[in-house]
N, C-alpha and C positions, 0 to 999 in steps of 0.2 A: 504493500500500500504506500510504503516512505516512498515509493519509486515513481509512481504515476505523481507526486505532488511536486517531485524536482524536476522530474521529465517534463511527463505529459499536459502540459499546460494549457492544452484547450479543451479537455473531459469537462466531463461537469460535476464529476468527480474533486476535480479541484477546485474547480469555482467555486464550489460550496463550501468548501473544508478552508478558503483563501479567506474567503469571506467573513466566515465564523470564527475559524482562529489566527489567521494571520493575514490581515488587512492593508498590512504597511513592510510589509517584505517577503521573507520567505519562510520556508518550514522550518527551516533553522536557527532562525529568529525570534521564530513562537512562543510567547511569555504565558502564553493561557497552560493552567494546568488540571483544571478541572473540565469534562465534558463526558461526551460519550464512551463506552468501549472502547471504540475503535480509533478514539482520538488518544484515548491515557498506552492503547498498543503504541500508535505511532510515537509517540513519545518516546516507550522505554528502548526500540529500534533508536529511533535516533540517537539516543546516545552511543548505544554500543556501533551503528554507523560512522559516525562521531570519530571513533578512534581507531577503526579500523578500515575504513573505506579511504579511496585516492579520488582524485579530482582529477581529471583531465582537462585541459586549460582548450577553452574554445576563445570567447570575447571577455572572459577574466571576470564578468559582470554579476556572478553569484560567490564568485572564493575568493573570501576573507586573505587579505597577505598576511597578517598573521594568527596564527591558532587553528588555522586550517590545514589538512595533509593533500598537496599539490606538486613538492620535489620531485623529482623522478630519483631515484633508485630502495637499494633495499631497506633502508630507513624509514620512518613513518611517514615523514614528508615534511615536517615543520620548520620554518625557518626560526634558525636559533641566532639570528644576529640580532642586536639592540632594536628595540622597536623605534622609528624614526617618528617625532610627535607629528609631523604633518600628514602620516601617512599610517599613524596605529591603528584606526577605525575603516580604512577604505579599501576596496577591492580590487585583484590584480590589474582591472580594466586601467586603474590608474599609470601602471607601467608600460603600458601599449600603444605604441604612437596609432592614432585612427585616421592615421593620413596612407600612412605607408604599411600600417596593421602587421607590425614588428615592433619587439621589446625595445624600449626609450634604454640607449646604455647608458647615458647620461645619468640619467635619477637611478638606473640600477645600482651602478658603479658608485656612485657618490653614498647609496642609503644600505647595500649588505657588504657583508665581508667577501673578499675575494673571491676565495672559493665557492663562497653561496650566489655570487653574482655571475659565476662563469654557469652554474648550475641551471641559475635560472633562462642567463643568453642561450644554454645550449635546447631547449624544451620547445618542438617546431610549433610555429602559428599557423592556419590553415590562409591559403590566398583568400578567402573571403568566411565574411563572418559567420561564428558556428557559436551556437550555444554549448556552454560547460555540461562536461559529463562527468557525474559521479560513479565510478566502480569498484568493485568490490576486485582486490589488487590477487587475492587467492583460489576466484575461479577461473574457471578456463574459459567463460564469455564475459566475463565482469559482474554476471551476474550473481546477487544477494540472499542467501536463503538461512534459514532457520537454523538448519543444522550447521551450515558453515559458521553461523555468528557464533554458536555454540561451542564448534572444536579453538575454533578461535582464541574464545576465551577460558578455556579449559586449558590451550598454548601457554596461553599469557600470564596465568595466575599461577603453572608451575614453574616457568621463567622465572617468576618473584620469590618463589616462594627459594628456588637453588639460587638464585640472588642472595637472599636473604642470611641462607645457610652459610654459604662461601663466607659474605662477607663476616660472620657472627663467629667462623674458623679464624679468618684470619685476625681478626679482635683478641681470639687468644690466643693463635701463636705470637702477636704483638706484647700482649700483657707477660706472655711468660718467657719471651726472648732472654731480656737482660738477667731472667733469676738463674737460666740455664747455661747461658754465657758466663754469669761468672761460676758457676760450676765446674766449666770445661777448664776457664783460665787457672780454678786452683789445682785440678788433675793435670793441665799441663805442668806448672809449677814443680808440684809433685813427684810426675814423671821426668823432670830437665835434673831434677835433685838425682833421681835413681840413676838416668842417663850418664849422669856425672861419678856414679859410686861407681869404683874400679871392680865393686865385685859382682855390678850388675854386666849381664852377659852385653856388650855391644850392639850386635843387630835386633835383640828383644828391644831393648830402649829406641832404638831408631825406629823402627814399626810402627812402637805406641802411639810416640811423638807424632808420626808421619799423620799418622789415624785421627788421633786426636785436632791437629792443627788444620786437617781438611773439615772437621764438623764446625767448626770455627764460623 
């Protein structure tokens, strides 16, 4: 249903839904949170759409430049360079020369960071005007379904959760570094003593040392 409201724009399907909940933009914009069924469904889609769907850039005139996923590659798409104040609320159509209906490099170049600027010159515009298309980046037609939003986020939430873990590992191999370190430095010390007693066998002492000074 999220689909015919960004798409298909002349149902009456949408008209209706335009009218009632969003008057003054788009489905993404939609402040109303009370209504029917089928409006509180589209809702909870939108969000998980939201963070997992890509934009394909037509006339720029629906995606947000920023907080929107419109990048190209395996990333979620979002531009992470500083928000520019002239240009934090406005949409890509703004970077678009509509003369020549190619990326202005000018304001690119001056408003993202390098490499986010080469990303965005590199992203084709059609010779004539096309509406934005939103799809879904993990089917094989773009298209949006129940079950994909689902494995999706069954993906995502185990990602966080081995996120989670890793980093909670490394928290205490950090915390107990130093106690373990200086454990070794005083077995070194220990072993540089025996190394040095004439009645300790030579190559035994060399060994430990060697062992010891690689845990280091």
């Amino acid at each position: 249903m999220l689909a015919k409201l960004v798409h298909d724009t002349n149902s009456l399907f949408f008209k209706v839904f335009k009218a009632k909940y969003f008057p003054n933009g788009s489905v993404f914009e939609a402040k109303v949170k009370s209504g029917s069924f089928a409006w509180k469904s589209i809702l909870r889609a939108r969000k998980l759409i939201l963070m997992g769907a890509k934009w394909r850039v037509g006339d720029g005139s629906q995606i947000k430049i920023y907080g929107s996923n419109w990048l190209p590659g395996e990333s979620q798409g979002r531009v992470v360079s500083p928000p520019s104040p002239t240009l934090s609320s406005t949409t890509i159509s703004t970077l678009i020369d509509p003369l020549a209906f190619g990326w202005n490099s000018h304001i690119i170049d001056n408003t993202f960071l390098p490499f986010e600027a080469e990303q965005i010159k590199s992203i084709p515009l059609g010779l004539t005007k096309q509406p934005d298309f939103l799809y879904w980046p993990r089917s094989k037609d773009g298209s949006y379904s129940v079950s994909m939003g689902y494995h999706w986020l069954c993906a995502k939430e185990n990602k966080e959760v081995a996120s989670t873990l890793n980093s909670n590992k490394a928290h205490r191999r950090n915390k107990l570094r130093p106690k373990e370190e200086a454990l070794l430095l005083n077995r070194v010390v220990f072993e540089a003593k025996r190394f040095l007693n004439p009645d300790t066998p030579p190559a035994t002492g060399y060994s430990i040392l060697c062992k010891l000074l690689e845990e280091l």
